[in-house]
Backbone as a ProteinNet text record, in pm:
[ID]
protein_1_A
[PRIMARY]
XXXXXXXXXXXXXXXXXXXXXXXXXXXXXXXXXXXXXXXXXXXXXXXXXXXXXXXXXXXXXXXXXXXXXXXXXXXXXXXXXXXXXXXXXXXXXXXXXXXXXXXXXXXX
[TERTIARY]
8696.5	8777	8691.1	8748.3	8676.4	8739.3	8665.2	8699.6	8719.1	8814.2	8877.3	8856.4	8758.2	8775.7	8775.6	8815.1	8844.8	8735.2	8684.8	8611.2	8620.6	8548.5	8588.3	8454.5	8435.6	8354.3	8313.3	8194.5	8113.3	8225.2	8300.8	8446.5	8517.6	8519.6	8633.2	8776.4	8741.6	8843	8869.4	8955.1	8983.3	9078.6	8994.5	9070.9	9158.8	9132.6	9213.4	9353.9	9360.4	9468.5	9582.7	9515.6	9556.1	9652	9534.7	9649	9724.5	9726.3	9788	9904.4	9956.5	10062.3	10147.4	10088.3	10173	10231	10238.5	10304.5	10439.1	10535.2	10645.6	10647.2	10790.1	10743.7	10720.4	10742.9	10712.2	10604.9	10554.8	10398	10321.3	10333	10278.8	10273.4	10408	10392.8	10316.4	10331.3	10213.2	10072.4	10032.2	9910	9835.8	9945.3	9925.5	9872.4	9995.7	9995.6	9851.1	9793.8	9681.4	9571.8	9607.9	9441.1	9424.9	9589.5	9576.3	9527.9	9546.6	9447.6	9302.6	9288.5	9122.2	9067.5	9150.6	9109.6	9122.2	9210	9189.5	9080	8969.5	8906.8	8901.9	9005.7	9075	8988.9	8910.8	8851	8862.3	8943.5	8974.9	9028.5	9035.2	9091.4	9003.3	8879.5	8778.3	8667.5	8622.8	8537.2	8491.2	8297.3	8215.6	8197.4	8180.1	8152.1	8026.9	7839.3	7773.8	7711.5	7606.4	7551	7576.9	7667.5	7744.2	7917.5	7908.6	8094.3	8148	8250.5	8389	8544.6	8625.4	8759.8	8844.3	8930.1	9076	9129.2	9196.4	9275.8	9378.6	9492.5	9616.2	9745.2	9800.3	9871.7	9968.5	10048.2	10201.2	10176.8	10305	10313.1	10219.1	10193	10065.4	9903.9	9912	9783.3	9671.8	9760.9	9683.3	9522.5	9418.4	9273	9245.7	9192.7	9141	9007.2	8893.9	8777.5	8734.4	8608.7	8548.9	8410.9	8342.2	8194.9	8151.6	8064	8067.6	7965.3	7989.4	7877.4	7845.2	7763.7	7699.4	7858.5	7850.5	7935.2	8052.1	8100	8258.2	8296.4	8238.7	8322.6	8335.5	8460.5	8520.7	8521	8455.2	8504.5	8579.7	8712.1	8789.3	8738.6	8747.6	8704.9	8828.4	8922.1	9051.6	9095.3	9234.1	9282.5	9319.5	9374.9	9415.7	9488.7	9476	9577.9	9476.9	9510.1	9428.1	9420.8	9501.2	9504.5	9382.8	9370.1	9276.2	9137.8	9124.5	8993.3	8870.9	8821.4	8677.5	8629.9	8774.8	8724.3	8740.7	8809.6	8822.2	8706.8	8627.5	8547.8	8365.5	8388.2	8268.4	8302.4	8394.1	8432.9	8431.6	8455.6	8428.6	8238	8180.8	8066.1	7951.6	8042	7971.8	7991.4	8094.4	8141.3	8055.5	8008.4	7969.3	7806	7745.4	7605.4	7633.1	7730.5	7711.8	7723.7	7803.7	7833.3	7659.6	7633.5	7473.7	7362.5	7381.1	7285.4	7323.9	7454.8	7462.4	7448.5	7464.6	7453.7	7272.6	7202.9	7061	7016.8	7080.3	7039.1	7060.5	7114.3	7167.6	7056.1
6631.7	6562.8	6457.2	6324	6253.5	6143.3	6224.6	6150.1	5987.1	5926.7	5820.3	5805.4	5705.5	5662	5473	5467.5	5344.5	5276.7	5173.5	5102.2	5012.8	5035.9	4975.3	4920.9	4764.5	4653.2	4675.5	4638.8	4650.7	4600.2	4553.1	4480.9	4579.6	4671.4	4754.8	4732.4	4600.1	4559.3	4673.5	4674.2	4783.3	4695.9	4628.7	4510	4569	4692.2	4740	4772.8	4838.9	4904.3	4742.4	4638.4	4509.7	4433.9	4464.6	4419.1	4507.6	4636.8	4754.5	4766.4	4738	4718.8	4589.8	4515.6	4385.7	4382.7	4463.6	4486.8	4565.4	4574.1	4641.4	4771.9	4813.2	4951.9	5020.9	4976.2	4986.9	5005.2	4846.6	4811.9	4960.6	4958.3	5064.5	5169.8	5236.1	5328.1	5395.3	5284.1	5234.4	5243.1	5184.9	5166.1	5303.1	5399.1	5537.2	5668.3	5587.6	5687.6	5699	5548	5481.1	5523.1	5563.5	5611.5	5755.6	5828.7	6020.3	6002.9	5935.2	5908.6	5960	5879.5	5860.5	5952.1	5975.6	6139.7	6208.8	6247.9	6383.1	6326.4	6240.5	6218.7	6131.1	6077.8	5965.2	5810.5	5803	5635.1	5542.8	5572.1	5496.9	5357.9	5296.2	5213.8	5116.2	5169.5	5112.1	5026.4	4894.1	4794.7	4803.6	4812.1	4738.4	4621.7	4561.7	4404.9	4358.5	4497.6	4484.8	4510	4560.8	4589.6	4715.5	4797.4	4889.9	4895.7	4773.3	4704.5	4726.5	4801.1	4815.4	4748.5	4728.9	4712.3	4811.4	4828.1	4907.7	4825.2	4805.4	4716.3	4798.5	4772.9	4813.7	4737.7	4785.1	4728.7	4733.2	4614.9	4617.9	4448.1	4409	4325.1	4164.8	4131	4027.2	4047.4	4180.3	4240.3	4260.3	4325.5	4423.8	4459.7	4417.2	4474.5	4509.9	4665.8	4692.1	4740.2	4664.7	4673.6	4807.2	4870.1	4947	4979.4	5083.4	5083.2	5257.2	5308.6	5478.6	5500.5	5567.2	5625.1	5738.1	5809.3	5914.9	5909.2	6077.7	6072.2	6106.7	6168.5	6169.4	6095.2	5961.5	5903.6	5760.7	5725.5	5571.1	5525.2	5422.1	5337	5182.3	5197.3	5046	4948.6	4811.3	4708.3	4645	4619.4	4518.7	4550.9	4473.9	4435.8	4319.8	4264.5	4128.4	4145.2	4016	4005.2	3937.5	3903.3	3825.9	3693.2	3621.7	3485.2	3497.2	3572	3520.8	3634	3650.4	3751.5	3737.3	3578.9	3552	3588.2	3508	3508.6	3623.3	3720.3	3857.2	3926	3940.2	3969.8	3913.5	3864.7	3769.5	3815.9	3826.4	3931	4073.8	4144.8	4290.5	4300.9	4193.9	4191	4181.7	4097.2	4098.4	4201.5	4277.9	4380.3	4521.8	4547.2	4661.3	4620.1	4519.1	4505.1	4522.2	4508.6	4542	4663.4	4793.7	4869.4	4963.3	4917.8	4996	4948.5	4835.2	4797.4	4884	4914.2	5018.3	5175.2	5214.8	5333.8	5335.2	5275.7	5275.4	5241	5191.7	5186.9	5334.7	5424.8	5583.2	5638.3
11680.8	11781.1	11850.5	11889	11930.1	12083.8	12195.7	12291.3	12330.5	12377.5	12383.9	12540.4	12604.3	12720.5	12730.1	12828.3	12826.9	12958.9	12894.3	12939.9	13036.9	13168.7	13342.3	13373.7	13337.6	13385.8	13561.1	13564.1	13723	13852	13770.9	13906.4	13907.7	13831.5	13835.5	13725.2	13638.3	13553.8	13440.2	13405.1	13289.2	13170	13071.1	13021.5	12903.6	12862	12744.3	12860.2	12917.8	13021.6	13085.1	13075.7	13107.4	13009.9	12868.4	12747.2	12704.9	12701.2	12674.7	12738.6	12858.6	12946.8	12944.8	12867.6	12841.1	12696	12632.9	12539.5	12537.9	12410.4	12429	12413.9	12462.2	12455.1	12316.9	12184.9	12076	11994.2	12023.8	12022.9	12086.1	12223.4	12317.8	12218	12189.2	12096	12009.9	11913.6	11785.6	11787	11938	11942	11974.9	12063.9	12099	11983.2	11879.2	11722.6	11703.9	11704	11590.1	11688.8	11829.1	11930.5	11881.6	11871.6	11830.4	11711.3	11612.7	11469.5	11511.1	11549.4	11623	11656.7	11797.6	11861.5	11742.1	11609.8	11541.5	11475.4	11458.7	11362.3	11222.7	11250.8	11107.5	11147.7	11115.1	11168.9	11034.8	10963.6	10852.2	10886.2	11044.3	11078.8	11125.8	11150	11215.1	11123.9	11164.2	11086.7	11177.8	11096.9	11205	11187.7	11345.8	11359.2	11409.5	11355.6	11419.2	11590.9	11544.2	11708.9	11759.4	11688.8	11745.2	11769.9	11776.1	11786.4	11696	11722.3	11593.9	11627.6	11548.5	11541.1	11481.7	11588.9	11473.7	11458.6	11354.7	11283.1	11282.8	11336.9	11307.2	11235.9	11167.9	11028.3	11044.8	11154.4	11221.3	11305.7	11351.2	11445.9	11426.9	11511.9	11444.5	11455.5	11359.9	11347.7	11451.9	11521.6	11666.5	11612.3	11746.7	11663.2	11825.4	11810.1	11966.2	11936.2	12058.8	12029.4	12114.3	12050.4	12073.3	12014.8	12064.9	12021.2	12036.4	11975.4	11963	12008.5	12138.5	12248.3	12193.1	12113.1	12086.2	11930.1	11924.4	11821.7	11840.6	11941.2	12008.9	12169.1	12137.8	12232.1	12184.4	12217.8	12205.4	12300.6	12351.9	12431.7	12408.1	12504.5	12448.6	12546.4	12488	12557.9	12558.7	12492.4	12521.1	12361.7	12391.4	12246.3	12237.5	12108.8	12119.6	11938.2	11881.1	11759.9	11631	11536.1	11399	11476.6	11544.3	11579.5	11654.4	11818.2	11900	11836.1	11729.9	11700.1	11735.5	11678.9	11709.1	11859.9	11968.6	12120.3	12178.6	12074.8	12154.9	12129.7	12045	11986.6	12016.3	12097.5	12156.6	12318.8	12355.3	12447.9	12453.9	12373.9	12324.9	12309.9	12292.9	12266.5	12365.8	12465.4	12581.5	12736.9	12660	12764.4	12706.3	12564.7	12489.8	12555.8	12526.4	12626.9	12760.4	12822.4	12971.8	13000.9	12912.6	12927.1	12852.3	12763.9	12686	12811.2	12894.1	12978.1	13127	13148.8	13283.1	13243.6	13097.1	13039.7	13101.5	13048.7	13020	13225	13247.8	13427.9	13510.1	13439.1	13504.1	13465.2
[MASK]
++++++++++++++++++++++++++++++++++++++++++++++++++++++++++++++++++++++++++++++++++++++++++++++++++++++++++++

């Protein structure tokens, strides 16, 4: 089993919970199915993108990708989601939130 927490920037932002709520209730759905995947252990969804950074790729809509990175071996943390269109800038974003988050891990 693998814990799923969601990732809250030094402001207090919680950017997965931001894009996650602006979606339909469908989408919402979907994206819920593809996190209980996860939690049971199925990461057949996940690419790494380096550094530690991964993507789920989810296979619906206009190709939903929610970023994350694996704190030890049962925990996920999400950084946001976004689609195939905005990838690169989400992803350069996911990148700079996964160092802020390994750089306040390492400040405790």
């Amino acid at each position: 089993m693998i814990e799923i927490r969601e990732y809250v920037d030094v402001l207090g932002r919680n950017f997965f919970e931001r894009w996650h709520k602006k979606q339909d209730v469908l989408t919402m759905t979907r994206i819920s199915v593809a996190l209980g995947r996860v939690e049971a252990g199925n990461l057949s969804a996940l690419k790494g993108l380096g550094a530690g950074l991964s993507e789920i790729r989810l296979d619906f809509g206009p190709g939903y990708r929610l970023y994350c990175g694996m704190d030890g071996n049962s925990l996920v943390i999400l950084f946001g989601g976004g689609t195939k269109r905005r990838q690169q800038a989400d992803i350069e974003e996911a990148r700079l939130l996964w160092q802020e988050f390994k750089k306040r891990k390492g400040q405790k």
